[in-house]
ZASERO-638777 format. One record per residue: x, y, z of N, C-alpha, C in turn; residue in one letter. Coordinates in nm, 3 decimals. Example, Ala and Ser with C-alpha at 12.3 -4.5 7.8 and 13.67 -1.06 7.14 Angstrom:
2
<atom><n_u>1.319</n_u><n_v>-0.569</n_v><n_w>0.780</n_w><ca_u>1.230</ca_u><ca_v>-0.450</ca_v><ca_w>0.780</ca_w><c_u>1.320</c_u><c_v>-0.330</c_v><c_w>0.780</c_w><code>A</code></atom>
<atom><n_u>1.285</n_u><n_v>-0.225</n_v><n_w>0.708</n_w><ca_u>1.367</ca_u><ca_v>-0.106</ca_v><ca_w>0.714</ca_w><c_u>1.290</c_u><c_v>0.003</c_v><c_w>0.787</c_w><code>S</code></atom>
END
This chain:
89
<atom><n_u>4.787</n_u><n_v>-9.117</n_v><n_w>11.206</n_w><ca_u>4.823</ca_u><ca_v>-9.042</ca_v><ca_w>11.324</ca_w><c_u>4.733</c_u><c_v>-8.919</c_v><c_w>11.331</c_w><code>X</code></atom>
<atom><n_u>4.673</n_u><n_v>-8.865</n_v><n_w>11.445</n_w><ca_u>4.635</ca_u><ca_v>-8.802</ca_v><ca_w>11.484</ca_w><c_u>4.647</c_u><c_v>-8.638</c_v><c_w>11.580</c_w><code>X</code></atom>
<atom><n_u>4.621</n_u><n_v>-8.548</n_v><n_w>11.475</n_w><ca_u>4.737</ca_u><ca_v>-8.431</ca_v><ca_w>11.557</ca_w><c_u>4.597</c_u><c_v>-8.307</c_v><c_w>11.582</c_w><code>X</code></atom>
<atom><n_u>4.608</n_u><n_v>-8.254</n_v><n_w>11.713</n_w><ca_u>4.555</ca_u><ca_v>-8.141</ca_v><ca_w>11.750</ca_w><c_u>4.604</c_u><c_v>-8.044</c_v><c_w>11.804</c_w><code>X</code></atom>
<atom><n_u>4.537</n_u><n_v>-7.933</n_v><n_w>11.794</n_w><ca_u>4.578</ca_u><ca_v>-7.796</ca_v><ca_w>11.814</ca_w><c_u>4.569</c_u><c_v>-7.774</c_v><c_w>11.977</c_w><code>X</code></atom>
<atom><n_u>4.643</n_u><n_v>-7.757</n_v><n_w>12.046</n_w><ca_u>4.569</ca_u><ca_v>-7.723</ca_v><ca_w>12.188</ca_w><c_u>4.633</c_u><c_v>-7.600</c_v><c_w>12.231</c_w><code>X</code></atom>
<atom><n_u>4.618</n_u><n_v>-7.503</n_v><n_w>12.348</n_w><ca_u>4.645</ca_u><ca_v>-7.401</ca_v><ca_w>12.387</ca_w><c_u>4.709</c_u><c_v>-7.474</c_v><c_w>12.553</c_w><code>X</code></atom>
<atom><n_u>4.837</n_u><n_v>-7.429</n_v><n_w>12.564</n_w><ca_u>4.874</ca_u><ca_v>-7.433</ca_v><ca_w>12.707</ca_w><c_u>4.903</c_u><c_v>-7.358</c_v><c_w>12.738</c_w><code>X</code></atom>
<atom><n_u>4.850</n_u><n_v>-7.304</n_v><n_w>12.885</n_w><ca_u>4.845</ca_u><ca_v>-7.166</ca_v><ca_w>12.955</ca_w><c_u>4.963</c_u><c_v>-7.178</c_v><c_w>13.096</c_w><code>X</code></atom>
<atom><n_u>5.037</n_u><n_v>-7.079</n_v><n_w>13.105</n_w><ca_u>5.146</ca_u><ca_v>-7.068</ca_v><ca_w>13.198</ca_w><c_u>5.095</c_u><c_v>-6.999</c_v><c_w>13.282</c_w><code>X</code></atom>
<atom><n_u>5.054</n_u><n_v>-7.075</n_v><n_w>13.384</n_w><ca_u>4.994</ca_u><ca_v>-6.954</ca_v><ca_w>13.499</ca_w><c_u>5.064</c_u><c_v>-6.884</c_v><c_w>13.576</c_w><code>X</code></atom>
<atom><n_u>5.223</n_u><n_v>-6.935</n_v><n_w>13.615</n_w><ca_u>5.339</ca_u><ca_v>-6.854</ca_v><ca_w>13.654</ca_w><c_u>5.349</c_u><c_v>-6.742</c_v><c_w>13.565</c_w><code>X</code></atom>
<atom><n_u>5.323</n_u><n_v>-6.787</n_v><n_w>13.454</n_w><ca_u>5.417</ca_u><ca_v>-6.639</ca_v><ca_w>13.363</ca_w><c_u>5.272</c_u><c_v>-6.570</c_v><c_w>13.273</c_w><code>X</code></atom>
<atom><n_u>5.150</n_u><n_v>-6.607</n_v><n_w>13.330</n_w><ca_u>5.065</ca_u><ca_v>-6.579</ca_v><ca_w>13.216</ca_w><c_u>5.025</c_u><c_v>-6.604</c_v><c_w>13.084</c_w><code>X</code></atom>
<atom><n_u>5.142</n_u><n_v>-6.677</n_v><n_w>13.037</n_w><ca_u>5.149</ca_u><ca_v>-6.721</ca_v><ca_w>12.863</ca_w><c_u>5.056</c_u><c_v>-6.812</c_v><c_w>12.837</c_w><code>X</code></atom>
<atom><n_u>5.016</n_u><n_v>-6.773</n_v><n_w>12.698</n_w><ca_u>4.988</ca_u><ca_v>-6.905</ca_v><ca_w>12.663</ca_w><c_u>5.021</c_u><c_v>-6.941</c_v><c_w>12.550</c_w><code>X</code></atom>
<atom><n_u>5.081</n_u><n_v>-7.053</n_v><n_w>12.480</n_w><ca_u>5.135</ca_u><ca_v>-7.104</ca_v><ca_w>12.400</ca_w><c_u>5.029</c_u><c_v>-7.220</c_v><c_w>12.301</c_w><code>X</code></atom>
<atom><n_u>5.050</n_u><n_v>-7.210</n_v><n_w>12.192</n_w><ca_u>4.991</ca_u><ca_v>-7.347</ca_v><ca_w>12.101</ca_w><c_u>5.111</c_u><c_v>-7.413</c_v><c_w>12.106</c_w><code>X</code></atom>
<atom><n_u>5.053</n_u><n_v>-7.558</n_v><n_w>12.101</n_w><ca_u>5.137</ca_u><ca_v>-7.702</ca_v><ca_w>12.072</ca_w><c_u>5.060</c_u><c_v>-7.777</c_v><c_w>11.985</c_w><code>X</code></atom>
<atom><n_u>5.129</n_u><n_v>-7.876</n_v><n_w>11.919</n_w><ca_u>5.033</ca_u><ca_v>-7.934</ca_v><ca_w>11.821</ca_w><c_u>5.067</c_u><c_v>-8.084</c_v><c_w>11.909</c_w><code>X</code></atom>
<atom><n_u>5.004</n_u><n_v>-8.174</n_v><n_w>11.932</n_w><ca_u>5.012</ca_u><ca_v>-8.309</ca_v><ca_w>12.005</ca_w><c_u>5.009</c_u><c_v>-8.386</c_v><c_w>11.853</c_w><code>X</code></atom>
<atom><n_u>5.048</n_u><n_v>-8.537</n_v><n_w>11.866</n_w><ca_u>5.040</ca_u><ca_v>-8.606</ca_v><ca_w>11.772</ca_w><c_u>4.995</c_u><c_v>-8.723</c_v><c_w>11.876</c_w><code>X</code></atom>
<atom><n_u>4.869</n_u><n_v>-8.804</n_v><n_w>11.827</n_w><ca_u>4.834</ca_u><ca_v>-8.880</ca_v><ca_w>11.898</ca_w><c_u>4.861</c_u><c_v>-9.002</c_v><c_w>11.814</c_w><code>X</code></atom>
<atom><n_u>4.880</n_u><n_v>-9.141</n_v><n_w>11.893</n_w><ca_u>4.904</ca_u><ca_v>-9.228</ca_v><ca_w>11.769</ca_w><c_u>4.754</c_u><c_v>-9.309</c_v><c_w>11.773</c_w><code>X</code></atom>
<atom><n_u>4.715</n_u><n_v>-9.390</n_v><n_w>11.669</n_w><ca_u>4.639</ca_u><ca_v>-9.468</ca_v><ca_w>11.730</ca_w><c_u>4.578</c_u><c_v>-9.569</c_v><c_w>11.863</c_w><code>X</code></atom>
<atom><n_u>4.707</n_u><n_v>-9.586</n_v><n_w>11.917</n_w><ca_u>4.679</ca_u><ca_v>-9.653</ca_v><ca_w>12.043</ca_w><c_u>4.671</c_u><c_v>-9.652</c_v><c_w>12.152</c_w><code>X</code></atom>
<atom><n_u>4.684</n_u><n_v>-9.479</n_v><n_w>12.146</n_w><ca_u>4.709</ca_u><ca_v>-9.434</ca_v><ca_w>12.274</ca_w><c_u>4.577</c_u><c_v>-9.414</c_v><c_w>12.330</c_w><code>X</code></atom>
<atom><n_u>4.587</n_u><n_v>-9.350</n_v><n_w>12.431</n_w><ca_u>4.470</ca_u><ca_v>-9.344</ca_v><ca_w>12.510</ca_w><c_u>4.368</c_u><c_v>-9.207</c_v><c_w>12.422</c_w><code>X</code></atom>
<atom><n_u>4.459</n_u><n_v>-9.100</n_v><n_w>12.482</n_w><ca_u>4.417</ca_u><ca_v>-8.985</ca_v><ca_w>12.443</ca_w><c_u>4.363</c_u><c_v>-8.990</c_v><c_w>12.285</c_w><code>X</code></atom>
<atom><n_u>4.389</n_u><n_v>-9.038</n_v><n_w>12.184</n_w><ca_u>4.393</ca_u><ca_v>-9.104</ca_v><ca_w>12.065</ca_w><c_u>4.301</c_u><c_v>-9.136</c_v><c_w>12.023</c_w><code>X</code></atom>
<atom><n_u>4.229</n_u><n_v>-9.290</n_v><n_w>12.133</n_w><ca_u>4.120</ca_u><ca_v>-9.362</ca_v><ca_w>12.103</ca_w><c_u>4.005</c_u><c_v>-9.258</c_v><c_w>12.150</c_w><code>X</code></atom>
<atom><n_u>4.019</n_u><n_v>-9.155</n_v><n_w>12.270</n_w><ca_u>3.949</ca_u><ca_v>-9.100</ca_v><ca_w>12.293</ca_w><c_u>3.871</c_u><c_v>-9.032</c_v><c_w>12.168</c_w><code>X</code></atom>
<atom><n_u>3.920</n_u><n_v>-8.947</n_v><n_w>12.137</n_w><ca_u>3.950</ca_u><ca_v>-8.836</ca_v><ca_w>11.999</ca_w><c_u>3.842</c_u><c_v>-8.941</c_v><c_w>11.917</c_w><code>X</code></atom>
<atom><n_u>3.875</n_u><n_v>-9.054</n_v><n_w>11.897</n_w><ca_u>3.865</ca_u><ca_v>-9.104</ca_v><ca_w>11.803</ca_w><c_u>3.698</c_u><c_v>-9.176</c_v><c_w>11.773</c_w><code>X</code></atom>
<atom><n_u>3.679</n_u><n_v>-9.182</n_v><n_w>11.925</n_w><ca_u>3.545</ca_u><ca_v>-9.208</ca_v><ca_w>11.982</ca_w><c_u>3.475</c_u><c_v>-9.102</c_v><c_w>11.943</c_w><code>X</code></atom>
<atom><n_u>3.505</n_u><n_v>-8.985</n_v><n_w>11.957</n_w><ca_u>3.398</ca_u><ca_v>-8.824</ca_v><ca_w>12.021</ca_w><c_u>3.399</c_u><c_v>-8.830</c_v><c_w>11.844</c_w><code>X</code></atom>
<atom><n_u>3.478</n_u><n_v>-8.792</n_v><n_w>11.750</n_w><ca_u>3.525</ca_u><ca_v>-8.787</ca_v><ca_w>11.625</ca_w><c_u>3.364</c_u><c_v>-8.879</c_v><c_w>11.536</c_w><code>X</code></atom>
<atom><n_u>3.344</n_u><n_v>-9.008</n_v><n_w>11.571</n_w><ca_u>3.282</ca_u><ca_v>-9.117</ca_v><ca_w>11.558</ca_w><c_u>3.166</c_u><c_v>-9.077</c_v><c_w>11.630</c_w><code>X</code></atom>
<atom><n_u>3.131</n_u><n_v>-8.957</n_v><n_w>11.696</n_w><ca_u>2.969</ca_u><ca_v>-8.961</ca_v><ca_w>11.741</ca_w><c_u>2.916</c_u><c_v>-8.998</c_v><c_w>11.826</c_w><code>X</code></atom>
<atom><n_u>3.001</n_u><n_v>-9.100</n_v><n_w>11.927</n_w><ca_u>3.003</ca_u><ca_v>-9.142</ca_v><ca_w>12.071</ca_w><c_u>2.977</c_u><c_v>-9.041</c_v><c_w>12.137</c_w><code>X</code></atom>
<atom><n_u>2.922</n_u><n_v>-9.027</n_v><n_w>12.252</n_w><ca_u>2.904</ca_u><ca_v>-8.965</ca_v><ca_w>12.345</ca_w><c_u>2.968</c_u><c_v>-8.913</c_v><c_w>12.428</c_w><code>X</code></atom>
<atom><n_u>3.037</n_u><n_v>-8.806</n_v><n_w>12.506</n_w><ca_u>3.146</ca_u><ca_v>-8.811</ca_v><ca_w>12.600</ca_w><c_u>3.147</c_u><c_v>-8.912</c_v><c_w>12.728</c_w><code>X</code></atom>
<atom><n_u>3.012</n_u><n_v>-8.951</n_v><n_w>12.744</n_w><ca_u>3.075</ca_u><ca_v>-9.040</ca_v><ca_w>12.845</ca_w><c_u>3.067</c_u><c_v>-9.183</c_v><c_w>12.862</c_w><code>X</code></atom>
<atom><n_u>3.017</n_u><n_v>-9.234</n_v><n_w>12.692</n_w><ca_u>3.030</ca_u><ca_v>-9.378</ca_v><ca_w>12.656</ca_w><c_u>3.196</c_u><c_v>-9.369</c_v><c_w>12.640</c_w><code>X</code></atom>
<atom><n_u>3.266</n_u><n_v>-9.253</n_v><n_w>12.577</n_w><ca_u>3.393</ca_u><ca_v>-9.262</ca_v><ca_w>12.532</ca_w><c_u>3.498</c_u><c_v>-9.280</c_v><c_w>12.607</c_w><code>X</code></atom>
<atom><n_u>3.441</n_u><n_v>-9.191</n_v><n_w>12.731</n_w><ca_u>3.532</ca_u><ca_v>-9.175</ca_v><ca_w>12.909</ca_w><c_u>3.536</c_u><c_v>-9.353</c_v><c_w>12.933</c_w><code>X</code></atom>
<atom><n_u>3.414</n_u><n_v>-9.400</n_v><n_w>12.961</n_w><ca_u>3.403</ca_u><ca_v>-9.552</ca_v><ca_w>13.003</ca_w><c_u>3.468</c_u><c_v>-9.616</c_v><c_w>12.923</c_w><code>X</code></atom>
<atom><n_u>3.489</n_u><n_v>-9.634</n_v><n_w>12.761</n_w><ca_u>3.505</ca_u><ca_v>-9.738</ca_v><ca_w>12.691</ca_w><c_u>3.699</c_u><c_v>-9.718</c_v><c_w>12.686</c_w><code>X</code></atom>
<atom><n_u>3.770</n_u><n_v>-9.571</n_v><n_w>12.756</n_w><ca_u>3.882</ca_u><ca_v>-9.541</ca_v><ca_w>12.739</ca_w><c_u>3.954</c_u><c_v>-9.606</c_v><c_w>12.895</c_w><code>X</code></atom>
<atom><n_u>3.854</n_u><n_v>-9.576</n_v><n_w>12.970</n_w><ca_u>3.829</ca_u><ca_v>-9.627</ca_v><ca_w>13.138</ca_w><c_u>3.906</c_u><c_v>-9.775</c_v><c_w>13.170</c_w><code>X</code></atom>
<atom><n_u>3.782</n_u><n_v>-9.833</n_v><n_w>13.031</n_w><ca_u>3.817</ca_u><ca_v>-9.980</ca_v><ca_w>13.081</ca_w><c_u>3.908</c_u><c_v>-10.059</c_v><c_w>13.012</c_w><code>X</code></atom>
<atom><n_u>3.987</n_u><n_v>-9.983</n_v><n_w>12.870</n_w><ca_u>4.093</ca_u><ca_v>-9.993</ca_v><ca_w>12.810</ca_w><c_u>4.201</c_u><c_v>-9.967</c_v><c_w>12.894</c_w><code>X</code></atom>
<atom><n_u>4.183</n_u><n_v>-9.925</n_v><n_w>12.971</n_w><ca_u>4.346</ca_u><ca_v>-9.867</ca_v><ca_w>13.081</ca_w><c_u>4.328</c_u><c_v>-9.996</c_v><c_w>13.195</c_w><code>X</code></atom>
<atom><n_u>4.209</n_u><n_v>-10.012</n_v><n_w>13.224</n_w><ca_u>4.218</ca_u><ca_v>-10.085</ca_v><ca_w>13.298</ca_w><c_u>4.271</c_u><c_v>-10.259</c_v><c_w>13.285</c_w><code>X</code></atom>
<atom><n_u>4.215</n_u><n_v>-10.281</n_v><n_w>13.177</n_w><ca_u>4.255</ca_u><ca_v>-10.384</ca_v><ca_w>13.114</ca_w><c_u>4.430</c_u><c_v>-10.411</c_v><c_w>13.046</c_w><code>X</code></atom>
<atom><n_u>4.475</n_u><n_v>-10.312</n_v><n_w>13.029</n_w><ca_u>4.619</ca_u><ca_v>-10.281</ca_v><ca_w>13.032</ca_w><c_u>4.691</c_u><c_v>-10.299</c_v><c_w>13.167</c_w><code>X</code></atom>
<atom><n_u>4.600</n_u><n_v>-10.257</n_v><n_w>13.261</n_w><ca_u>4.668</ca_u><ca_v>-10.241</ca_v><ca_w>13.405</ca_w><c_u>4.664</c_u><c_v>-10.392</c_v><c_w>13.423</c_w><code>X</code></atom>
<atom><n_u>4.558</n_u><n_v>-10.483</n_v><n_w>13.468</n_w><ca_u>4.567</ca_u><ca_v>-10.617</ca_v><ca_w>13.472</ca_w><c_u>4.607</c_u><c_v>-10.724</c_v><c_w>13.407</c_w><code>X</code></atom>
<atom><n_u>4.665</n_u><n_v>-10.706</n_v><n_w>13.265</n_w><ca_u>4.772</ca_u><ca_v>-10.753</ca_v><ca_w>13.161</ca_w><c_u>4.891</c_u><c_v>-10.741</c_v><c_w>13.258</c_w><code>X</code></atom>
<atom><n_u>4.927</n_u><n_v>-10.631</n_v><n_w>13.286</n_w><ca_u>5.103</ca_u><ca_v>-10.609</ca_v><ca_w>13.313</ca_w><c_u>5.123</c_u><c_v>-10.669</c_v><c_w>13.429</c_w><code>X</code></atom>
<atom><n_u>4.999</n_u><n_v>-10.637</n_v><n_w>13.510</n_w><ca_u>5.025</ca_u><ca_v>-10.725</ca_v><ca_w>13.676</ca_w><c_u>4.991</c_u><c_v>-10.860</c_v><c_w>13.647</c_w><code>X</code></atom>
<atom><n_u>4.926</n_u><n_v>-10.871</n_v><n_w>13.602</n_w><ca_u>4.894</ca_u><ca_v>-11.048</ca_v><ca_w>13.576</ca_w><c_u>5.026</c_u><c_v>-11.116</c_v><c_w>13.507</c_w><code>X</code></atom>
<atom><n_u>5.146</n_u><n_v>-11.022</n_v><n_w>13.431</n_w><ca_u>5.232</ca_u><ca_v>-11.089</ca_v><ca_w>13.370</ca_w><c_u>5.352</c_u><c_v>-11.031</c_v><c_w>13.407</c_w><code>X</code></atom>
<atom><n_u>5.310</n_u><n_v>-10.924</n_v><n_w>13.520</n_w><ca_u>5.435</ca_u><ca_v>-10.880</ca_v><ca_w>13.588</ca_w><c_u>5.572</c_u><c_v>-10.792</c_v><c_w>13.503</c_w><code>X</code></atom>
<atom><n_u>5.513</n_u><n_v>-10.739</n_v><n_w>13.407</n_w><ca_u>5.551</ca_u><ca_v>-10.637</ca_v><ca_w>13.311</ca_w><c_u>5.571</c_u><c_v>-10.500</c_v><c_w>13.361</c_w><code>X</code></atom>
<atom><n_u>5.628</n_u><n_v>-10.417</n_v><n_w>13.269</n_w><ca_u>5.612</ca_u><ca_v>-10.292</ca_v><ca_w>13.300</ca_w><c_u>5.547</c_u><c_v>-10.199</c_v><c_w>13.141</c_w><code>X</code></atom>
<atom><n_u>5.527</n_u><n_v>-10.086</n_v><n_w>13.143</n_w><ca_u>5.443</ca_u><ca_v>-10.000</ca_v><ca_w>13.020</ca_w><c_u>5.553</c_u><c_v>-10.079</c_v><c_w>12.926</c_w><code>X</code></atom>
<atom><n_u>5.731</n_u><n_v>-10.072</n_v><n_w>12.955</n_w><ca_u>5.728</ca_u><ca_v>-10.021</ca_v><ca_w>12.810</ca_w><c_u>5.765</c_u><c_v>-10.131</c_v><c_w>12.747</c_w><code>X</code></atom>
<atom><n_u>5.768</n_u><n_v>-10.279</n_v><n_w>12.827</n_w><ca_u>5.755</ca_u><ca_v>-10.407</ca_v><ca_w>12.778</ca_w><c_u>5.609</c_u><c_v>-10.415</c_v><c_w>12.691</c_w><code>X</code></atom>
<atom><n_u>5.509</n_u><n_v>-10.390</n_v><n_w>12.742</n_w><ca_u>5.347</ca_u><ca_v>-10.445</ca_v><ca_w>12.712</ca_w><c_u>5.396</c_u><c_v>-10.369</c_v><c_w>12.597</c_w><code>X</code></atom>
<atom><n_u>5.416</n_u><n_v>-10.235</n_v><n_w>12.542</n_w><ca_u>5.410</ca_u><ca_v>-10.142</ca_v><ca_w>12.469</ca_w><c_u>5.495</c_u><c_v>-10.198</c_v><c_w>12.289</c_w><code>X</code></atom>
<atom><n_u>5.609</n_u><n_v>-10.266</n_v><n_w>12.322</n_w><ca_u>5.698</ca_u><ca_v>-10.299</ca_v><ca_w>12.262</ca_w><c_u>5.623</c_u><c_v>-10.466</c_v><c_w>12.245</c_w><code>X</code></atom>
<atom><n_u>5.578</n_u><n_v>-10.539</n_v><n_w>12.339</n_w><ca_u>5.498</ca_u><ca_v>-10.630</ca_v><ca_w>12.251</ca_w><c_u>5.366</c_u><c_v>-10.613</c_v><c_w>12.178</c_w><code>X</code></atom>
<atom><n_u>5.325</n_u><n_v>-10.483</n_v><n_w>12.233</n_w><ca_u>5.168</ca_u><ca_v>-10.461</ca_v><ca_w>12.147</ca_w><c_u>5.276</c_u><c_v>-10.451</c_v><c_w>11.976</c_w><code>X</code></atom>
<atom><n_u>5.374</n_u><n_v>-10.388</n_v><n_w>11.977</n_w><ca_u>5.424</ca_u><ca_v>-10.365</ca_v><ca_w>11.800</ca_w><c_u>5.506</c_u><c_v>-10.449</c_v><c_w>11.775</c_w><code>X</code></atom>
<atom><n_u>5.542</n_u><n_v>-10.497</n_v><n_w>11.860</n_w><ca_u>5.599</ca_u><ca_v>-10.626</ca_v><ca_w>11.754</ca_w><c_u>5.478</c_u><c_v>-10.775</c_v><c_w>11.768</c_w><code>X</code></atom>
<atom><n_u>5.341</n_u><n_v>-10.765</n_v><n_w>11.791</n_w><ca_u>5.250</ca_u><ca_v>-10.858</ca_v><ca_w>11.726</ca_w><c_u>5.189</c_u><c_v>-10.805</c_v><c_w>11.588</c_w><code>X</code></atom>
<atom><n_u>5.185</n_u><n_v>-10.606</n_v><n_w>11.601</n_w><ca_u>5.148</ca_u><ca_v>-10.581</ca_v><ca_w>11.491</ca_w><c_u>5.218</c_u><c_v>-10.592</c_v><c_w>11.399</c_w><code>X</code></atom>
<atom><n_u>5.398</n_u><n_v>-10.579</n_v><n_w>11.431</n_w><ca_u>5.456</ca_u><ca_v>-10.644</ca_v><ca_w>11.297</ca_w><c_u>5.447</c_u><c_v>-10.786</c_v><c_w>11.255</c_w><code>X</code></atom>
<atom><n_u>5.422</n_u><n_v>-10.835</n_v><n_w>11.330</n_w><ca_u>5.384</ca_u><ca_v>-10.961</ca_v><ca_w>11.302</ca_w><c_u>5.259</c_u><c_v>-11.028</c_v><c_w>11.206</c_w><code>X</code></atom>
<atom><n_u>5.168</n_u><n_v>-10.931</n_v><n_w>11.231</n_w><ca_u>5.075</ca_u><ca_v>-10.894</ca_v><ca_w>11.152</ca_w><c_u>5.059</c_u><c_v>-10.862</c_v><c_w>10.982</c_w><code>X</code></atom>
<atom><n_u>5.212</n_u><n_v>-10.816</n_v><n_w>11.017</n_w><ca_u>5.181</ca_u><ca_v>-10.755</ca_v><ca_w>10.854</ca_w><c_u>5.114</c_u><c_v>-10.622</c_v><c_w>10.841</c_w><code>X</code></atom>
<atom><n_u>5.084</n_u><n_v>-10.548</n_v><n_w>10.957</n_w><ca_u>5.087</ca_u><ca_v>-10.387</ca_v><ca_w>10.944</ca_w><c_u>5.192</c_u><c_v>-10.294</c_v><c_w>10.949</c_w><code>X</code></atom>
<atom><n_u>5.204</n_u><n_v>-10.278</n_v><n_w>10.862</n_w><ca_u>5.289</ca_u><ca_v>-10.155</ca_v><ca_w>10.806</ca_w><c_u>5.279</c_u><c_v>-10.029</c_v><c_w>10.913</c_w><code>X</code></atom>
<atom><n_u>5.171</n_u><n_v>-10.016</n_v><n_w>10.917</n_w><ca_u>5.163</ca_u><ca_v>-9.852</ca_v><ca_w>11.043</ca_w><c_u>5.210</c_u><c_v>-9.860</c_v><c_w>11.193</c_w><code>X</code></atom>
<atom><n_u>5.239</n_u><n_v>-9.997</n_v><n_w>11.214</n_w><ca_u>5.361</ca_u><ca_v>-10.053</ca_v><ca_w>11.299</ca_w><c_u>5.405</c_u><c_v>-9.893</c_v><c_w>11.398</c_w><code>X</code></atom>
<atom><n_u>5.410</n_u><n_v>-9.887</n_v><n_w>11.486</n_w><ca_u>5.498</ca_u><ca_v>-9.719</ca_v><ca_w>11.524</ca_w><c_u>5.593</c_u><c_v>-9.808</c_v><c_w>11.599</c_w><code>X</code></atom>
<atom><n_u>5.713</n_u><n_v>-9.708</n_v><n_w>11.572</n_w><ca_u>5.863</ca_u><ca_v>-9.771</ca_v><ca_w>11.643</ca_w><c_u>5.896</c_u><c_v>-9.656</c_v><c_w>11.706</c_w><code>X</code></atom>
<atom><n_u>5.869</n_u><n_v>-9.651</n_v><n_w>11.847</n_w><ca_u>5.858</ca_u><ca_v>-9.495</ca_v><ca_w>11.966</ca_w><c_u>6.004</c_u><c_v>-9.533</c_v><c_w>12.003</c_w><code>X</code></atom>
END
């Protein structure tokens, strides 16, 4: 799992606050990180995250799903798998 520091700014109230995000592996934001991390380029990483969403999008319509069906079968093939790092959201 994957965790960063970020700053969020309250423009109503002026604040700004740290949060720490925890990204998991499969998420979007995640693979991004994980690309730039790896030396990729920012905008081989934008495209290659681009067409990962997209390809998610035409899974669910092609099978008439919703996120948190696709989501719940992406981990239970990885338990199926025999990976342990399995996440149960």
């Amino acid at each position: 799992m994957r965790r960063q520091t970020v700053c969020w700014c309250d423009t109503a109230k002026g604040e700004v606050e740290q949060r720490t995000l925890d990204y998991q592996r499969d998420d979007l934001p995640g693979f991004y990180f994980h690309l730039v991390a790896h030396r990729k380029p920012a905008g081989v990483a934008i495209v290659a995250v681009a067409r990962k969403l997209v390809l998610r999008l035409y899974r669910m319509l092609r099978e008439r799903i919703e996120y948190d069906e696709f989501r719940r079968r992406g981990r239970d093939a990885r338990c199926a798998r025999g990976r342990t790092e399995a996440i149960h959201a």
